[in-house]
C-alpha positions as CSV (number, residue, x, y, z in Angstrom):
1,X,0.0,0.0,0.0
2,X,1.0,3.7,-1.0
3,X,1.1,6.4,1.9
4,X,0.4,9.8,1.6
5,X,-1.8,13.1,2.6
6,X,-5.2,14.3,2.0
7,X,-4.5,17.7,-0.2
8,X,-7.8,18.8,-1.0
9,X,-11.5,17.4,-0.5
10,X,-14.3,18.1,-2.1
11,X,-17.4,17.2,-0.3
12,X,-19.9,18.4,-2.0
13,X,-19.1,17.0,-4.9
14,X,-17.8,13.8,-3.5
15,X,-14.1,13.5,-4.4
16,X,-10.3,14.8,-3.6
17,X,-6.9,14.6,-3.8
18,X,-4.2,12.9,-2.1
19,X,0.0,13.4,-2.4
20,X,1.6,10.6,-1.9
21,X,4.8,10.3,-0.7
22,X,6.9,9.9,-3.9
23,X,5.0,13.4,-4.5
24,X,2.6,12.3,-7.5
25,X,-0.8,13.1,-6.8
26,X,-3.9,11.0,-7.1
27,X,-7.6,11.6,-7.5
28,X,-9.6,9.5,-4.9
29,X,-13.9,9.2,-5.2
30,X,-15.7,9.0,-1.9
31,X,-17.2,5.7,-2.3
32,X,-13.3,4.5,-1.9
33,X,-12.9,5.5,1.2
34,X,-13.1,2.6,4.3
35,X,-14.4,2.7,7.5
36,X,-14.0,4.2,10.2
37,X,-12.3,7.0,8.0
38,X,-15.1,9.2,7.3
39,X,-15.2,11.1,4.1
40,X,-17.2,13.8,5.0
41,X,-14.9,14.6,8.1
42,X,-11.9,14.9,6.0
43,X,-9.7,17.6,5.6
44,X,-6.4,18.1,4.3
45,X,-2.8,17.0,5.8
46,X,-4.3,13.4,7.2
47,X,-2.1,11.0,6.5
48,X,-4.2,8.2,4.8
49,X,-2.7,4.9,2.9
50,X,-4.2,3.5,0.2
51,X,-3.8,1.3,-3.1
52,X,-2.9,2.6,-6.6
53,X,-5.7,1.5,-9.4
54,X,-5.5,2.3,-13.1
55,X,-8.4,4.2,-14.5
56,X,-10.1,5.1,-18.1
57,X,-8.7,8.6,-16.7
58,X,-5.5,7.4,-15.3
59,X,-3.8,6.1,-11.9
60,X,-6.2,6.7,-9.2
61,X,-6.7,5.4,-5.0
62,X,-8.8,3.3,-3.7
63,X,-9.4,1.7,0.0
64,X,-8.2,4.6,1.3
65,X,-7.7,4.0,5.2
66,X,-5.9,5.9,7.8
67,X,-2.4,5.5,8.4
């Protein structure tokens, strides 16, 4: 699993953004996010881990936890 921090969220629209720690940054949907990590209660600078999928769109995370 990748680590990395929550840069932005968007919660209204249901996504964000996390850096990793190789510095790349990927898109992450709501519906990716596990328990007890709540998406609506995110904000950035949490350190979250998380896998790397590819995507029509390009690389994106999914199961994001917290670290």
């Amino acid at each position: 699993m990748a680590t990395g921090t929550v840069k932005k969220v968007v919660t209204e629209r249901g996504f964000g953004f996390i850096t990793s720690d190789d510095g790349r940054d990927y898109f992450f949907h709501r519906s990716t996010v596990t328990a007890p990590l709540d998406f609506d209660r995110l904000v950035g600078g949490e350190l979250v881990r998380f896998e790397i999928e590819q995507d029509a769109k390009g690389p994106r995370a999914r199961n994001v936890e917290a670290a």
